[in-house]
Jmol script that loads the backbone (N, CA, C; Angstrom):
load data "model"
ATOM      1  N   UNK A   1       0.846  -1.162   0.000  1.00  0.00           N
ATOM      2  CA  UNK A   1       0.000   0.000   0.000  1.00  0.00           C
ATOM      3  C   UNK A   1       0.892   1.225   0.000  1.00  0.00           C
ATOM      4  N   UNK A   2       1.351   1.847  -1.254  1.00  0.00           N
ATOM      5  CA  UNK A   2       2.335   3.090  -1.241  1.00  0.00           C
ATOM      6  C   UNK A   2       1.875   4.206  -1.098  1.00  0.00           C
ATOM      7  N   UNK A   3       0.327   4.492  -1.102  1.00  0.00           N
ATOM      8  CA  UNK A   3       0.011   5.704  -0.751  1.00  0.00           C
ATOM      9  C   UNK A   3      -0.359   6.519   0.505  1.00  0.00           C
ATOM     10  N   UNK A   4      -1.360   4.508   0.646  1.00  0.00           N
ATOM     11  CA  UNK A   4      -2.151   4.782   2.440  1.00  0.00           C
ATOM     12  C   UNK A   4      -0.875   4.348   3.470  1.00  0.00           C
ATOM     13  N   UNK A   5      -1.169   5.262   4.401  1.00  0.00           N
ATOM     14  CA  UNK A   5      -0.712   4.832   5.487  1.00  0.00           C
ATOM     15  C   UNK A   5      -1.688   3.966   6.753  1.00  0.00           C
ATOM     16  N   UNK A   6      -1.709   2.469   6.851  1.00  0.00           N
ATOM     17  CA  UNK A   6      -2.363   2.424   7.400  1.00  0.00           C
ATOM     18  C   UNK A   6      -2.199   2.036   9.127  1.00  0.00           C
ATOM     19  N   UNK A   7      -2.619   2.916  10.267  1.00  0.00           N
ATOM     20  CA  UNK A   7      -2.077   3.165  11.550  1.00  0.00           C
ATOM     21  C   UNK A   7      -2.999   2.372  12.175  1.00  0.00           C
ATOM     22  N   UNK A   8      -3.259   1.251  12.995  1.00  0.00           N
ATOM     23  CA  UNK A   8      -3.665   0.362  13.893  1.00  0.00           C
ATOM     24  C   UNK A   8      -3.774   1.148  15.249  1.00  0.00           C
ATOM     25  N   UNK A   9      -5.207   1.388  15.583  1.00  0.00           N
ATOM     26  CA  UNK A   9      -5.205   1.947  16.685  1.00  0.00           C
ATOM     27  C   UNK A   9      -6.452   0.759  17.579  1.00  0.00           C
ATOM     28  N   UNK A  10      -5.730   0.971  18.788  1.00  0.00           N
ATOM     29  CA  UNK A  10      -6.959   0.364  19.552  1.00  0.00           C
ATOM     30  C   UNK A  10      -7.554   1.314  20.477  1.00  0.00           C
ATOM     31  N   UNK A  11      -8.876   1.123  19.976  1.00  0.00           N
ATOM     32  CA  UNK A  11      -9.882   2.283  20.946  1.00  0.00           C
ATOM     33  C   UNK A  11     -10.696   1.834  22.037  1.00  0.00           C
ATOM     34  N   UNK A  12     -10.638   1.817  23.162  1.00  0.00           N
ATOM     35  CA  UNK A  12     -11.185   1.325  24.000  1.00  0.00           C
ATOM     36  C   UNK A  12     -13.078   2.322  24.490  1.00  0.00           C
ATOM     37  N   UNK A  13     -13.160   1.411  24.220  1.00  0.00           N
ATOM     38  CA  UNK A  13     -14.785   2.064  24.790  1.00  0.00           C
ATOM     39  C   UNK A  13     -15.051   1.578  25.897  1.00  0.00           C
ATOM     40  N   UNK A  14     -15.813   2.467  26.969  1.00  0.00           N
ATOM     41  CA  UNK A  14     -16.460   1.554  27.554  1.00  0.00           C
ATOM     42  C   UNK A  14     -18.141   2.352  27.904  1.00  0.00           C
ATOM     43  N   UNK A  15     -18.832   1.207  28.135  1.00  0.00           N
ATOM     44  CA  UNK A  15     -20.192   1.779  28.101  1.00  0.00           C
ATOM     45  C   UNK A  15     -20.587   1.817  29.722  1.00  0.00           C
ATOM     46  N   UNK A  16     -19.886   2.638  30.589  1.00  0.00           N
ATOM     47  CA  UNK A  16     -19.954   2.471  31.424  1.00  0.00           C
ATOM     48  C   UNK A  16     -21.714   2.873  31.990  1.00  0.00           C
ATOM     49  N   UNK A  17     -22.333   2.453  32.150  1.00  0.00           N
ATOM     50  CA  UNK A  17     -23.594   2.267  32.906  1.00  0.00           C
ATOM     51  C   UNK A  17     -23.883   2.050  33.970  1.00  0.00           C
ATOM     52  N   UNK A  18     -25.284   1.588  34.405  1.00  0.00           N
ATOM     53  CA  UNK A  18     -24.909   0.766  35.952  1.00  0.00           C
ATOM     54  C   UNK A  18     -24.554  -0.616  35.868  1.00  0.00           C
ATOM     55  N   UNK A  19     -24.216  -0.968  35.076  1.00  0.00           N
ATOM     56  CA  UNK A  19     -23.440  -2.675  34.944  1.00  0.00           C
ATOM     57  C   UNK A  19     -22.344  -2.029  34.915  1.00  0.00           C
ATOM     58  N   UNK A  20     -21.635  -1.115  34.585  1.00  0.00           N
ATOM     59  CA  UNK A  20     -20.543  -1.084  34.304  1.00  0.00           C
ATOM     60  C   UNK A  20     -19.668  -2.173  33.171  1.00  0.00           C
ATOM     61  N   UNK A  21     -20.287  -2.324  32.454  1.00  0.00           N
ATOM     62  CA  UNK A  21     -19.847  -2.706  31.120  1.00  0.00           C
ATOM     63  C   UNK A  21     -18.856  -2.292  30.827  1.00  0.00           C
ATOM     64  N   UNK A  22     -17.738  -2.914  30.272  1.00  0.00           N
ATOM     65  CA  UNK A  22     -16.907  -2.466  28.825  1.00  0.00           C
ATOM     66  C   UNK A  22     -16.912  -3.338  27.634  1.00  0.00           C
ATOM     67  N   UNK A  23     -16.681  -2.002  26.609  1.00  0.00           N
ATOM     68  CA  UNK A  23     -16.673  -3.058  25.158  1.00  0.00           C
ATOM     69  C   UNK A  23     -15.619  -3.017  24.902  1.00  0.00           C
ATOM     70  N   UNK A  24     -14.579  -3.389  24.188  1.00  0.00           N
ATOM     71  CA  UNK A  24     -13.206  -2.894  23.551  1.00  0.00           C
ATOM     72  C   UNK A  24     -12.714  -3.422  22.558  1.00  0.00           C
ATOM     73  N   UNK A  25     -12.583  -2.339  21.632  1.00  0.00           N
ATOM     74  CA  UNK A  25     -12.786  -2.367  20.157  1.00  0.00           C
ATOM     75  C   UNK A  25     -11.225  -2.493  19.549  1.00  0.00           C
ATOM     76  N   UNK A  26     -11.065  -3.066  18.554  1.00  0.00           N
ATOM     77  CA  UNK A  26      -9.770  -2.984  17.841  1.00  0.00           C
ATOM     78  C   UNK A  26      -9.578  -2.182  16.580  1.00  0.00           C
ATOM     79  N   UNK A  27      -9.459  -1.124  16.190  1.00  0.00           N
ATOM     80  CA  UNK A  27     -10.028  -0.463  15.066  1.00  0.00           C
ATOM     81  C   UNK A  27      -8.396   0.019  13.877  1.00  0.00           C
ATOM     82  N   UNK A  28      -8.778  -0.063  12.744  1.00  0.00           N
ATOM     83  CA  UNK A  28      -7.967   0.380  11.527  1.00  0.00           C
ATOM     84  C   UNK A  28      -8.155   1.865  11.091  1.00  0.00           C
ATOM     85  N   UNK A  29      -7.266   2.334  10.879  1.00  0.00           N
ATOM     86  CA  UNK A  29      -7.638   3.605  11.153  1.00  0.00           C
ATOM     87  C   UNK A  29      -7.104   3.855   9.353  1.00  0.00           C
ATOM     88  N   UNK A  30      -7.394   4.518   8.041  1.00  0.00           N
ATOM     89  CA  UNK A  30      -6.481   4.741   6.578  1.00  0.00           C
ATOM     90  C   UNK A  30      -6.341   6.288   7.025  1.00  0.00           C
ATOM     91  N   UNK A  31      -5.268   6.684   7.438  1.00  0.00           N
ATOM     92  CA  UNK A  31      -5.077   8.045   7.610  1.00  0.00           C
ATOM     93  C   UNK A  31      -5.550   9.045   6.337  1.00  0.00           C
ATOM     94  N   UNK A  32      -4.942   8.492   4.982  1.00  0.00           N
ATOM     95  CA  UNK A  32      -5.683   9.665   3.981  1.00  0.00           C
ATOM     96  C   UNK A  32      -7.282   9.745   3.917  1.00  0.00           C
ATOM     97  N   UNK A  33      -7.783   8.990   3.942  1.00  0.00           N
ATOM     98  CA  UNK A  33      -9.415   8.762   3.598  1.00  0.00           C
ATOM     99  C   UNK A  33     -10.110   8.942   5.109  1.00  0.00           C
ATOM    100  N   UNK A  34      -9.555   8.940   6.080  1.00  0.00           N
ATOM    101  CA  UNK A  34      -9.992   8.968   7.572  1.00  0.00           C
ATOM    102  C   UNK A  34     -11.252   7.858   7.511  1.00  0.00           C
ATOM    103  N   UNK A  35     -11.026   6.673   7.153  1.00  0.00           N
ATOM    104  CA  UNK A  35     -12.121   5.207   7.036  1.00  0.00           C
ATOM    105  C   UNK A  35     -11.185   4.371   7.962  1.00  0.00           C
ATOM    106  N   UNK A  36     -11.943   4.145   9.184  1.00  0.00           N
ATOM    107  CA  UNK A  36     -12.012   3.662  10.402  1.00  0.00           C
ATOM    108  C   UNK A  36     -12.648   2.467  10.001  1.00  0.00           C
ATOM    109  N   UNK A  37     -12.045   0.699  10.557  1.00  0.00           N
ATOM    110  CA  UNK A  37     -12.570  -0.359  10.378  1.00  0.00           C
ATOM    111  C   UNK A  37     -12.450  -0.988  11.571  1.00  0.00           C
ATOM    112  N   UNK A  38     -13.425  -1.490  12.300  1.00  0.00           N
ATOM    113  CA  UNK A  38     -13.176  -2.547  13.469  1.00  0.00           C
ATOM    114  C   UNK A  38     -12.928  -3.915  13.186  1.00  0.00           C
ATOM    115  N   UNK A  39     -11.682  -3.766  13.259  1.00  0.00           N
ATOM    116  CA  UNK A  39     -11.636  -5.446  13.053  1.00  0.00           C
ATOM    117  C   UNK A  39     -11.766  -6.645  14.320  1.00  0.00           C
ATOM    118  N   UNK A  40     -11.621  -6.190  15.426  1.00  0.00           N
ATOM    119  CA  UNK A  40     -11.654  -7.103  16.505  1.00  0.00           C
ATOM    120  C   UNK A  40     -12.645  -6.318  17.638  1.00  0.00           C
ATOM    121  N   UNK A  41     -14.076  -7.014  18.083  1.00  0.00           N
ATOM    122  CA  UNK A  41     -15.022  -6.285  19.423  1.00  0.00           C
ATOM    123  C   UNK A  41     -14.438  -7.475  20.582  1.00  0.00           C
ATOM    124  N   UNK A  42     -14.851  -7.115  21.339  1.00  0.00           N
ATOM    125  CA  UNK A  42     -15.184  -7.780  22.790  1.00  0.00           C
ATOM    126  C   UNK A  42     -15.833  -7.372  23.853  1.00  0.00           C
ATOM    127  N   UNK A  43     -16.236  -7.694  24.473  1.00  0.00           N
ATOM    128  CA  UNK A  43     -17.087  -7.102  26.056  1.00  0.00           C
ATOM    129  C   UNK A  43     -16.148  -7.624  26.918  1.00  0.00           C
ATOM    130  N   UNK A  44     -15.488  -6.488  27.878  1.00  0.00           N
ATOM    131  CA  UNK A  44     -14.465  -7.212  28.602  1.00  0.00           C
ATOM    132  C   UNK A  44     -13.524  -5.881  27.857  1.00  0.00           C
ATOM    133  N   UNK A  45     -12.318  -5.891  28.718  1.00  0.00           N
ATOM    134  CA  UNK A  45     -11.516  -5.069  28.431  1.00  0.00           C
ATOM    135  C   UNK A  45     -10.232  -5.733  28.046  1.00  0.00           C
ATOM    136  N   UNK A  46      -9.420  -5.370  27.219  1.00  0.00           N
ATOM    137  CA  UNK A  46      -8.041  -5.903  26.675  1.00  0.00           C
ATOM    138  C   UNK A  46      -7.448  -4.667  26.281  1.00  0.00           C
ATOM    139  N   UNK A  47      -6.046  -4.577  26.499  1.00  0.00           N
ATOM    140  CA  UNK A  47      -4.843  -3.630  25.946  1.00  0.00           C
ATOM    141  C   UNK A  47      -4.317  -4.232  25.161  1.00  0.00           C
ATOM    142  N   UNK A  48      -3.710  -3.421  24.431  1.00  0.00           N
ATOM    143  CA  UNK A  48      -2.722  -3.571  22.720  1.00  0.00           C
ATOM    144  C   UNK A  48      -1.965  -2.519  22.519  1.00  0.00           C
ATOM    145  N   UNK A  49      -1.175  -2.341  21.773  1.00  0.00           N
ATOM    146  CA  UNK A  49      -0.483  -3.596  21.324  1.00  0.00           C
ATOM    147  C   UNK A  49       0.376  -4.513  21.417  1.00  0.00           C
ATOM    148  N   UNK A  50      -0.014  -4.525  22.721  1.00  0.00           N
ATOM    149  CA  UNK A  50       1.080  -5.756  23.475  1.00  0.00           C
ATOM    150  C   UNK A  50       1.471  -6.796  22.516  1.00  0.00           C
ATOM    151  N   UNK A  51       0.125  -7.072  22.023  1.00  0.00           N
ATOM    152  CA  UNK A  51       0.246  -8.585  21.194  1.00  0.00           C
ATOM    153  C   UNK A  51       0.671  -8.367  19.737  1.00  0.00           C
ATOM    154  N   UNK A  52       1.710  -7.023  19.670  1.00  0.00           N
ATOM    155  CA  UNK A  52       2.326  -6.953  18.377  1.00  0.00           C
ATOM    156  C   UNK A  52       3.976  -7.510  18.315  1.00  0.00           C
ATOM    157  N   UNK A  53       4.631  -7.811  17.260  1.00  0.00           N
ATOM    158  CA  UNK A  53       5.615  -8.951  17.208  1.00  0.00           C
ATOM    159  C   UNK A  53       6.941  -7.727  17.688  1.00  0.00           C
ATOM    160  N   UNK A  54       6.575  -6.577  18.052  1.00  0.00           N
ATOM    161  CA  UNK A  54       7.688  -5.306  18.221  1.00  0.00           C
ATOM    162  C   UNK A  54       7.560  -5.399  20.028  1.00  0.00           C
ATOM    163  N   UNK A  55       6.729  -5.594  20.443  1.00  0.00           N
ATOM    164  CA  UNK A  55       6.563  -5.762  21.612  1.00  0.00           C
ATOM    165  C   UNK A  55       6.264  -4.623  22.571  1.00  0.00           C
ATOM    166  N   UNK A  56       6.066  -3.126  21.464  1.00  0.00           N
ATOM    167  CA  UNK A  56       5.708  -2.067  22.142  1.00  0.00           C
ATOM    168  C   UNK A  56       4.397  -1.950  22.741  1.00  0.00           C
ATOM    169  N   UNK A  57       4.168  -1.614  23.883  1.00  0.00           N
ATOM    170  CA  UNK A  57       3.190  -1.796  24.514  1.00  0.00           C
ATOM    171  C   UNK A  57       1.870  -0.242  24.533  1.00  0.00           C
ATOM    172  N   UNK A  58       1.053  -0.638  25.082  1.00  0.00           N
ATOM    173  CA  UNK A  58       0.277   0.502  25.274  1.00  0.00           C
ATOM    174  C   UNK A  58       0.969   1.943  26.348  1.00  0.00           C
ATOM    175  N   UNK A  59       2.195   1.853  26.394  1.00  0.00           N
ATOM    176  CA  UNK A  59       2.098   2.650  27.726  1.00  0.00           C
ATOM    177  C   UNK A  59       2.955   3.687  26.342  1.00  0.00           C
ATOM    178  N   UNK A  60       2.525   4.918  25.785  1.00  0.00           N
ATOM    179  CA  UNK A  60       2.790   5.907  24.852  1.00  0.00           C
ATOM    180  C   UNK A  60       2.302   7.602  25.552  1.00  0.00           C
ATOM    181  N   UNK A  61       3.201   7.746  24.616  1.00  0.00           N
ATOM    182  CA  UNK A  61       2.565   9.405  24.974  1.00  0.00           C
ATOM    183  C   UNK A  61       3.759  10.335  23.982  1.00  0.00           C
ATOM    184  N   UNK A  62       3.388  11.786  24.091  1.00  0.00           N
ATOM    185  CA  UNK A  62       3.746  12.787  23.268  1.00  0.00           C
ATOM    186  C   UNK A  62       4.437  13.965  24.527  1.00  0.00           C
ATOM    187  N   UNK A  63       5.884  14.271  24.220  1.00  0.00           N
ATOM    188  CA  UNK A  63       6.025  15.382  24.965  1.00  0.00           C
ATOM    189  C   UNK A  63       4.960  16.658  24.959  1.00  0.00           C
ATOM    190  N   UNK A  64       5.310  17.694  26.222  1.00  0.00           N
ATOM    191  CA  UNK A  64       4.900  18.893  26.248  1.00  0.00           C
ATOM    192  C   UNK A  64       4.324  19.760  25.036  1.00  0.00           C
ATOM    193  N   UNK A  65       6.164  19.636  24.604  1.00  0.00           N
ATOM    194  CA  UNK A  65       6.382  20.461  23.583  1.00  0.00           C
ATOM    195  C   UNK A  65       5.771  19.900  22.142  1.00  0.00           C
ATOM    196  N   UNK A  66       5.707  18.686  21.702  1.00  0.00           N
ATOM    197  CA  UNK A  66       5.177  18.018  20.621  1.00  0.00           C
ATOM    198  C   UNK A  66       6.704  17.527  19.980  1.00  0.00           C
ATOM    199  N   UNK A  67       7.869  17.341  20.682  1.00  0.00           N
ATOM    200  CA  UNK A  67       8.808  17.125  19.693  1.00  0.00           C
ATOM    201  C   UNK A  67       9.263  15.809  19.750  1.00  0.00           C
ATOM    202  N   UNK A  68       9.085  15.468  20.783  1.00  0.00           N
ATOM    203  CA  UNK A  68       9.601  13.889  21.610  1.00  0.00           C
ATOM    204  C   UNK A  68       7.996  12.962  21.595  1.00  0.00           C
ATOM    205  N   UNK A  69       8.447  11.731  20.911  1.00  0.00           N
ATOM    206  CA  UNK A  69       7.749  10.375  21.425  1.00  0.00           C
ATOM    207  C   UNK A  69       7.931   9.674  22.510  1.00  0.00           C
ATOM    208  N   UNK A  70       7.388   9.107  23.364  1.00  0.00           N
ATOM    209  CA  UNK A  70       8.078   8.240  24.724  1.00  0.00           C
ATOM    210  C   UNK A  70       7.301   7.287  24.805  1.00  0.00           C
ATOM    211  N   UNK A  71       7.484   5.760  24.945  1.00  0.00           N
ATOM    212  CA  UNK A  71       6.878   4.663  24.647  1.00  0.00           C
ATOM    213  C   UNK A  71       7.565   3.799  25.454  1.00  0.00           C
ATOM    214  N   UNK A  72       7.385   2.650  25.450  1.00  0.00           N
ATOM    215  CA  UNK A  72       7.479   1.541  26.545  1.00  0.00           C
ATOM    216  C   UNK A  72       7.434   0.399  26.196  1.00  0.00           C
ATOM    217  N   UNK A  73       8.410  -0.042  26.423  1.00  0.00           N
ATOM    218  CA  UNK A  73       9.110  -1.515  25.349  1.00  0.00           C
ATOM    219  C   UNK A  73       9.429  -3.082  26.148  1.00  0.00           C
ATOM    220  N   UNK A  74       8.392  -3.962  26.078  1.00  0.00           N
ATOM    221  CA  UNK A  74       8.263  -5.339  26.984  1.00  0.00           C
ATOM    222  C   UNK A  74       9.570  -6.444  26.306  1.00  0.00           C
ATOM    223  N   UNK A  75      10.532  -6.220  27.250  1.00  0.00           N
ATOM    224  CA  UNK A  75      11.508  -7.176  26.308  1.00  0.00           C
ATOM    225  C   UNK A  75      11.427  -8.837  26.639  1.00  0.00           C
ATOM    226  N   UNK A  76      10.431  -8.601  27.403  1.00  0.00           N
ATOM    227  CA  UNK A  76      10.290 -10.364  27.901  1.00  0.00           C
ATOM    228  C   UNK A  76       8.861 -10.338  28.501  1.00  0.00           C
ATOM    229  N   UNK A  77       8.641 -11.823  29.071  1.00  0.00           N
ATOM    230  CA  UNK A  77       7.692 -11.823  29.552  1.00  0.00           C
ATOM    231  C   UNK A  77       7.200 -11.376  30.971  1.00  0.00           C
ATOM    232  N   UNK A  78       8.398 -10.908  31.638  1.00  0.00           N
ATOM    233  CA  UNK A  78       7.737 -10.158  32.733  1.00  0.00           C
ATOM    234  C   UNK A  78       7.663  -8.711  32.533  1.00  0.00           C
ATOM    235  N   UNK A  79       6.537  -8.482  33.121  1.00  0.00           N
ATOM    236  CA  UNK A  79       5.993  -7.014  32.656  1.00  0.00           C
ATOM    237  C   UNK A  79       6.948  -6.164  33.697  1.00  0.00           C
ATOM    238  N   UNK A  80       7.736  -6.717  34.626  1.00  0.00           N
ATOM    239  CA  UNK A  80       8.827  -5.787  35.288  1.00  0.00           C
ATOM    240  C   UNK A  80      10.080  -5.168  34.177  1.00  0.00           C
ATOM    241  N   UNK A  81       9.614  -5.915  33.113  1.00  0.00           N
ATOM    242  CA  UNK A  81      10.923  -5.744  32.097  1.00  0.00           C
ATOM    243  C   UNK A  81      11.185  -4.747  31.337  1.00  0.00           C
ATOM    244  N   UNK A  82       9.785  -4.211  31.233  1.00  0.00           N
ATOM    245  CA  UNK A  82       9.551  -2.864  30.502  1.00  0.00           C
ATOM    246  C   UNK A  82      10.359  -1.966  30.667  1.00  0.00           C
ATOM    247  N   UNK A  83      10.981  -1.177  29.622  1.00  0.00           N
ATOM    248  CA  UNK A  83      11.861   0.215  29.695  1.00  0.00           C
ATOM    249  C   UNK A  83      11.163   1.565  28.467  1.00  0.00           C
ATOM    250  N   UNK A  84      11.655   2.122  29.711  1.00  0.00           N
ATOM    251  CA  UNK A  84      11.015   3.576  28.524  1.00  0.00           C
ATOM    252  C   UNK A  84      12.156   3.969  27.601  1.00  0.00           C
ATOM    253  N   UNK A  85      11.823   4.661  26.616  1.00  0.00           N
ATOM    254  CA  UNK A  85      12.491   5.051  24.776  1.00  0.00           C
ATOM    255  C   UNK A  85      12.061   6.174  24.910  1.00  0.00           C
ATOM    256  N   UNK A  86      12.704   6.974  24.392  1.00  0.00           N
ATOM    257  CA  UNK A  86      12.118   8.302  23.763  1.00  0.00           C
ATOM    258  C   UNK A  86      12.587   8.762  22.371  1.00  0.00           C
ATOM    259  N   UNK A  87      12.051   9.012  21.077  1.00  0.00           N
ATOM    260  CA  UNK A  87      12.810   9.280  19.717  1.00  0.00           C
ATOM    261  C   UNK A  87      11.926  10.398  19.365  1.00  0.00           C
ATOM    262  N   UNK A  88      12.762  11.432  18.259  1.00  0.00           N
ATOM    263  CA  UNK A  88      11.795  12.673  17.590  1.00  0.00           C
ATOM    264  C   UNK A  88      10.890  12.285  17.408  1.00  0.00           C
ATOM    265  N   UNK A  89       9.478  13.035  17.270  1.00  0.00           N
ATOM    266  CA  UNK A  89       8.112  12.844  17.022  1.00  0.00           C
ATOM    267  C   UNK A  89       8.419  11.897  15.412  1.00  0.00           C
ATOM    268  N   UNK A  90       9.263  12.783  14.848  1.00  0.00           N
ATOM    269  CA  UNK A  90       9.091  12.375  13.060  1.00  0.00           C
ATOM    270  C   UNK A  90       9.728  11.033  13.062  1.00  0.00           C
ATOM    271  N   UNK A  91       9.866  10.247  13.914  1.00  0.00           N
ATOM    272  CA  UNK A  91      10.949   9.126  13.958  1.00  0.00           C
ATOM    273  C   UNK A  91      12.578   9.090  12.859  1.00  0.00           C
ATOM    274  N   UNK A  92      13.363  11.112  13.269  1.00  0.00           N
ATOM    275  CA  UNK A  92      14.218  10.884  12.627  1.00  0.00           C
ATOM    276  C   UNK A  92      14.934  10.650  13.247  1.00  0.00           C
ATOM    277  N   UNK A  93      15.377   9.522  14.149  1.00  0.00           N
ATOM    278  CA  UNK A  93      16.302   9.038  15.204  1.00  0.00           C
ATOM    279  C   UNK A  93      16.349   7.454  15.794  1.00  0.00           C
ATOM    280  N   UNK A  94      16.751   7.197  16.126  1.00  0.00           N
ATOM    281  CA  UNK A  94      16.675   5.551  16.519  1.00  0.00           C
ATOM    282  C   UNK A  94      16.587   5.597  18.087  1.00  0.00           C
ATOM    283  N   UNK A  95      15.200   5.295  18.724  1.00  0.00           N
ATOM    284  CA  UNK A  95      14.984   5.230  20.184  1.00  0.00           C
ATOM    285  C   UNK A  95      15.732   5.408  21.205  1.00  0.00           C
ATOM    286  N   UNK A  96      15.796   5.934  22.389  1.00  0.00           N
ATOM    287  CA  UNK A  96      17.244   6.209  23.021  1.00  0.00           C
ATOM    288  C   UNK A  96      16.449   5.585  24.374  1.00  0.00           C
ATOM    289  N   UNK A  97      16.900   4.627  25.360  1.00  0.00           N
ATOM    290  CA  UNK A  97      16.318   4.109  26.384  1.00  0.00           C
ATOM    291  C   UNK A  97      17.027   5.124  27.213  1.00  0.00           C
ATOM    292  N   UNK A  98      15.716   5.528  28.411  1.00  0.00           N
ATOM    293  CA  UNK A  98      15.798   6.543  28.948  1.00  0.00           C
ATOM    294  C   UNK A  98      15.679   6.168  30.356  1.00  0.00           C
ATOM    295  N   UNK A  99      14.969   4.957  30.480  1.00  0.00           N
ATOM    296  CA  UNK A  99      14.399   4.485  31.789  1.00  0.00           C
ATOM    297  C   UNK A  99      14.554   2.763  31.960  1.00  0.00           C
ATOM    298  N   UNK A 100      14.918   2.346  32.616  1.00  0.00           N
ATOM    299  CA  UNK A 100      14.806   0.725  32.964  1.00  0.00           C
ATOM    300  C   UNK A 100      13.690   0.434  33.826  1.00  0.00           C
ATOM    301  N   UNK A 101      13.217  -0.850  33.771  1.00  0.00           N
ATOM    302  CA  UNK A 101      12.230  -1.267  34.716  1.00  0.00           C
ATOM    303  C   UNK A 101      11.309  -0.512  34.935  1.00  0.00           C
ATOM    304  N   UNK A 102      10.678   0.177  34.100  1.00  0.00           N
ATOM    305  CA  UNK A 102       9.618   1.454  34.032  1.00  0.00           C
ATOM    306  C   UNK A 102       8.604   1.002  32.930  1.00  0.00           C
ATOM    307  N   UNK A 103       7.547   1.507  33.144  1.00  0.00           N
ATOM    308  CA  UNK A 103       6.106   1.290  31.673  1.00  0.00           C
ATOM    309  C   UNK A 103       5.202   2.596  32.168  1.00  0.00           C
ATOM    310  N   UNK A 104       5.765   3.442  32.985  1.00  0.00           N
ATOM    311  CA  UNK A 104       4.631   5.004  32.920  1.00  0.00           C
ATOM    312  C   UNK A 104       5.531   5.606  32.142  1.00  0.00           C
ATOM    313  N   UNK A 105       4.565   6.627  31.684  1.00  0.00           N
ATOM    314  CA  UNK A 105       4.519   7.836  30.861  1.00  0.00           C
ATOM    315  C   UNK A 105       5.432   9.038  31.178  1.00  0.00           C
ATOM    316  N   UNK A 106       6.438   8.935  30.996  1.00  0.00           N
ATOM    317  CA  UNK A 106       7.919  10.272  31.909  1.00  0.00           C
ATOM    318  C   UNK A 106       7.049  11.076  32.381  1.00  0.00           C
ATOM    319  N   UNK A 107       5.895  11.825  31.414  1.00  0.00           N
ATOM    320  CA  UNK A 107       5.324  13.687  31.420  1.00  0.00           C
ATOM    321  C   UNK A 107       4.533  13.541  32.212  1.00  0.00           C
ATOM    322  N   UNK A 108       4.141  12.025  32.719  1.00  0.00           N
ATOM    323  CA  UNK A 108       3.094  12.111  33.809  1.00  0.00           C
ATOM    324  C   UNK A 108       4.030  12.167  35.280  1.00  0.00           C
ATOM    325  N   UNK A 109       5.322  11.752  35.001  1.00  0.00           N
ATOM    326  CA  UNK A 109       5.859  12.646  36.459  1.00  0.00           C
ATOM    327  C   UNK A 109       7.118  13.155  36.375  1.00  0.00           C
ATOM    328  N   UNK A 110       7.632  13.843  35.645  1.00  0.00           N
ATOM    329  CA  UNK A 110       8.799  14.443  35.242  1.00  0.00           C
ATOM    330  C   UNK A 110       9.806  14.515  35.992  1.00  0.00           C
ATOM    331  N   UNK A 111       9.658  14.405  37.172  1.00  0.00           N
ATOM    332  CA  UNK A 111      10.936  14.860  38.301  1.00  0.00           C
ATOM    333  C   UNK A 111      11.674  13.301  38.367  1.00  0.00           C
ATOM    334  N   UNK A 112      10.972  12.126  38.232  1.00  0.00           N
ATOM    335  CA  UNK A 112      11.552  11.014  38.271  1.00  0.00           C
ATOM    336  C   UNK A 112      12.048  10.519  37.334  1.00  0.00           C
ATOM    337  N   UNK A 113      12.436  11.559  35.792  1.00  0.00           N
ATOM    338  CA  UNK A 113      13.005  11.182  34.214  1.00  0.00           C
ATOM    339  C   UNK A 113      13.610  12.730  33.902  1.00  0.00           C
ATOM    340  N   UNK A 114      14.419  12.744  34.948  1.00  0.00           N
ATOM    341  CA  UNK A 114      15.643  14.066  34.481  1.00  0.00           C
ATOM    342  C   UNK A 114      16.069  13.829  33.135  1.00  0.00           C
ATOM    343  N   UNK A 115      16.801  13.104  32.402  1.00  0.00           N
ATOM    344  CA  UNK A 115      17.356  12.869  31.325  1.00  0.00           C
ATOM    345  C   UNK A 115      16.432  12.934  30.411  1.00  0.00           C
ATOM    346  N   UNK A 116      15.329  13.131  30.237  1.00  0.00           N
ATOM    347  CA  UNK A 116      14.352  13.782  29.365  1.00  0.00           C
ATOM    348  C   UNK A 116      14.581  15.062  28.799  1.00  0.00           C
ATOM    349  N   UNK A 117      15.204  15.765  30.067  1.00  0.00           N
ATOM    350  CA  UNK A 117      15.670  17.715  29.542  1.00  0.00           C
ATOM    351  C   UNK A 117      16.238  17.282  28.864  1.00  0.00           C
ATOM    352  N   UNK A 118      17.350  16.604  29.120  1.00  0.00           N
ATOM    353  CA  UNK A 118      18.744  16.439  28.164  1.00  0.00           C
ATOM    354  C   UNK A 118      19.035  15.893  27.116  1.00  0.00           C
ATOM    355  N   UNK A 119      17.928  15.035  26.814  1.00  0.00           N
ATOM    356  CA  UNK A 119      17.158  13.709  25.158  1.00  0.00           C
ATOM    357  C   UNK A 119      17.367  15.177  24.592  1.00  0.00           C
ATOM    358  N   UNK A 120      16.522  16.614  24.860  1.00  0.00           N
ATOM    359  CA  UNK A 120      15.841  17.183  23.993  1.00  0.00           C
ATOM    360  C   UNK A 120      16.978  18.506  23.057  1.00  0.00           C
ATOM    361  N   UNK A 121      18.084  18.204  23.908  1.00  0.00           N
ATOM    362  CA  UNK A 121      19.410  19.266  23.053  1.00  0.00           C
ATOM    363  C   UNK A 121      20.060  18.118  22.462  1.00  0.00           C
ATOM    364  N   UNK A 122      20.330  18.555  21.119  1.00  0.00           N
ATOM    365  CA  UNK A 122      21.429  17.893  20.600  1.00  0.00           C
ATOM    366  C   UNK A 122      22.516  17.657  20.778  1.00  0.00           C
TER     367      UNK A 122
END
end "model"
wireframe off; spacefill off
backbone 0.3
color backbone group
């Protein structure tokens, strides 16, 4: 597909009510045409994309500023294994591990990922 880009997002719904229900949806997203496809429902909740062969997990986010990616990478099967990455938004860089034994989000507590200031000068 050389034109579409196509980005795999999983959207979690939930229908929270007084059952407290969740549904959770697996959805295709064609960025040029903005045509959204569900390919996988469930009732019940599940995270992704754990179960992708890269092993990056759901734990993502976007700096402050918009310039930095920071993501969270399961190198085995214990989920203690996780380490945080951070690379330019545009992915012109090759991931730089920033954190060991970590799967939160740096920007959600900044004082405990100093080396974040310092990712961001060349």
């Amino acid at each position: 597909m050389k034109a579409a880009l196509i980005l795999l997002l999983c959207v979690f719904q939930s229908a929270v009510a007084q059952s407290d229900a969740i549904r959770s949806l697996r959805r295709t997203v064609e960025v040029p045409s903005g045509r959204i496809t569900t390919v996988y429902a469930e009732n019940g909740h599940f995270e992704a994309p754990n179960c992708a062969a890269d092993k990056v997990n759901n734990d993502h986010g976007i700096s402050p500023d918009g310039q930095l990616l920071v993501l969270s990478h399961e190198a085995g099967q214990d989920w203690l294994s996780s380490s945080i990455y951070i690379l330019p938004i545009d992915g012109a860089a090759v991931p730089r591990r920033v954190a060991f034994v970590a799967y939160v989000v740096p920007w959600q507590f900044p004082a405990a990922f100093p080396t974040l200031d310092a990712a961001k000068t060349p």
